[in-house]
N, C-alpha and C positions, 0 to 999 in steps of 0.2 A: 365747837363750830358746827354752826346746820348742814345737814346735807346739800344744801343749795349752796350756803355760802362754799362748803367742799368743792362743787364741781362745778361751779366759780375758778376756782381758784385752780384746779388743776387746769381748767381748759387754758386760761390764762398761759399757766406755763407752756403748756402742749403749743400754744398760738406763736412763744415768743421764742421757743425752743425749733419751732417748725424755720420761720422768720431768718434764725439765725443760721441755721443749717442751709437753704436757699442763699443766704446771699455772702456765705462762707466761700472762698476761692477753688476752685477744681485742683487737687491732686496734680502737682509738680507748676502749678502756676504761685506769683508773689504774692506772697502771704498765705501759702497754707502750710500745713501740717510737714515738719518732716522729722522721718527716726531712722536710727539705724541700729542694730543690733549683731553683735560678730564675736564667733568664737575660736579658736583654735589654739594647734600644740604651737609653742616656742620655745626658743635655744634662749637660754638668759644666763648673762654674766653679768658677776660680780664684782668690783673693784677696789677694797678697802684700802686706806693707808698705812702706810708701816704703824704699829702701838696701839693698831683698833681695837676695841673688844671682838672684831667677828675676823683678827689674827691680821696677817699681812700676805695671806696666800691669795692669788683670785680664784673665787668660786663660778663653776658654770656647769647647767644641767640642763634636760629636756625636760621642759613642763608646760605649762597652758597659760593664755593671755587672752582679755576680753576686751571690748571698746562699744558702749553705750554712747551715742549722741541723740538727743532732743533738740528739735529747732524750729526756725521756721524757712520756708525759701524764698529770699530773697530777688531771684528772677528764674525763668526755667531752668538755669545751668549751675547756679550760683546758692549754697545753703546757710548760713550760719546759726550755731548751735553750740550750747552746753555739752562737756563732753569726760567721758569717765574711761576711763583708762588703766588694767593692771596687771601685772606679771605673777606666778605663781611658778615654783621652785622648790621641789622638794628632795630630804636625804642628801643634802649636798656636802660630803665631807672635806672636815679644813681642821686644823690645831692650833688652838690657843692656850696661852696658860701652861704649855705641856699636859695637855687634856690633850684628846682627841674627840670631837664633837659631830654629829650629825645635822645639821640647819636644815629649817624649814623656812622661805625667806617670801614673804609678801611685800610687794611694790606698787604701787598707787601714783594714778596723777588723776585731777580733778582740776579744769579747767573751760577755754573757751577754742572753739575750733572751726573753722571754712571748709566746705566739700563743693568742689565743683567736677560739673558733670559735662562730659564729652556727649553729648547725645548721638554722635554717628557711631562712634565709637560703640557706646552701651559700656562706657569706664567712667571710672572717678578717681578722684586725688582730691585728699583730705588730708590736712595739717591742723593739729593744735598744742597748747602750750596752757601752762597752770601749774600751781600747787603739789608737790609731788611727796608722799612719805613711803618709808621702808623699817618692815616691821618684821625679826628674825628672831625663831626660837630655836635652841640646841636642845637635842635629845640623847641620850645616852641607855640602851637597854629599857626603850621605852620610857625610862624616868626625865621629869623637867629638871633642867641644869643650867639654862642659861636664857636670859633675853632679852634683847639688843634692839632699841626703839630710836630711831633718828630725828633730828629735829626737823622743823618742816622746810625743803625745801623748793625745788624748779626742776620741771620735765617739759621733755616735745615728744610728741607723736607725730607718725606720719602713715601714710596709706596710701594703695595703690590698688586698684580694684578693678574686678570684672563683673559684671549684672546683668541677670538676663530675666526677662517681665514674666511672673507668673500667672497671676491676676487681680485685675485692677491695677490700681497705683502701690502692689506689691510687688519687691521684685526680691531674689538671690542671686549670689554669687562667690567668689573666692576673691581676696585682697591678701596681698604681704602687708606686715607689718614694721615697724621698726619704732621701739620705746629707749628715750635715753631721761637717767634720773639725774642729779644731783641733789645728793643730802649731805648732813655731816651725823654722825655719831657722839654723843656728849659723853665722856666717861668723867663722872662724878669725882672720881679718884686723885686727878691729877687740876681738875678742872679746866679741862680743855677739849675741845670736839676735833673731831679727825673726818675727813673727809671718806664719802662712799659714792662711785659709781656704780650704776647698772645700767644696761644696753640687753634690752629683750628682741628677738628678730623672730617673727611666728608670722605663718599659713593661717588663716583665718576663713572660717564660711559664715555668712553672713545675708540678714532681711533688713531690707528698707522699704519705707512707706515714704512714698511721695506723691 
């Protein structure tokens, strides 16, 4: 390509690039951009049924929980968005087998989710629902012993939040959380799956772009 046809071609873009950015909606108006990103520690339990492979004790520890949404907003108060969700849980002891076993337990949902915004307020409240798996490994003296994949099932999330504008259409703040799973467990053995709950409740700090 020539140099001319080159810078052709970028101005082009630069033109329709410029073009799009103009007439793109303002920061918390319908139809622009919105994100959020949040992290913090959470209490998560665990719920197996009697004959599981991950035993018939309930498990629960203190460990960390994240919550990713991508979207767009819908009107100034109102967001809807794509939304990731997951609990992390570690050294959580429980006996199976007549073992006694160590878990390390990850929990996932991956779904669709609403956030609406109090603006007097400067709060939100966000709920979503989706796809949920739980994904547990046993350790024993460091060594791999065990591991325990569920089939895929259904979670909710929810959120409660506080936000205050740092700049621009950035803002932070602190949200509770509350994650509830349902999976089941397939044990190959018997051919039969056994049900597992988890309920994660985590302090969350978190950035939004609106």
């Amino acid at each position: 390509m020539s140099p001319l046809a080159t810078s052709v071609l970028v101005a082009c873009v630069l033109l329709l690039t410029g073009t799009a950015l103009a007439q793109a909606p303002e920061p918390g108006e319908p139809g622009s951009f919105f994100c959020r990103l949040a992290a913090g520690a959470a209490q998560s339990t665990l719920f197996p049924e009697q004959y599981s492979q991950l035993g018939c004790e309930d498990m629960e520890g203190l460990g960390w929980s994240a919550d990713v949404a991508l979207g767009v907003s819908v009107t100034r108060t109102l967001a809807v968005h794509a939304e990731y969700a997951g609990a992390r849980l570690y050294g959580v002891s429980n006996s199976t087998d007549r073992r006694d076993y160590e878990w390390n337990i990850k929990a996932d949902l991956l779904g669709v989710g609403a956030t609406y915004r109090f603006l007097s307020a400067g709060a939100y409240a966000s709920v979503a629902a989706g796809a949920a798996f739980v994904d547990a490994v046993a350790n024993s003296d460091d060594e791999f012993l065990h591991r325990v994949e569920s089939n895929l099932g259904y979670g909710f999330q929810g959120m409660l939040g506080r936000e205050w504008p740092v700049e621009g259409p950035w803002s932070v703040g602190v949200a509770g959380q509350v994650i509830y799973l349902r999976v089941s467990n397939p044990d190959q053995w018997v051919e039969k799956s056994y049900g597992l709950d988890l309920v994660a409740i985590g302090i969350l700090f978190s950035a939004s772009y609106r």
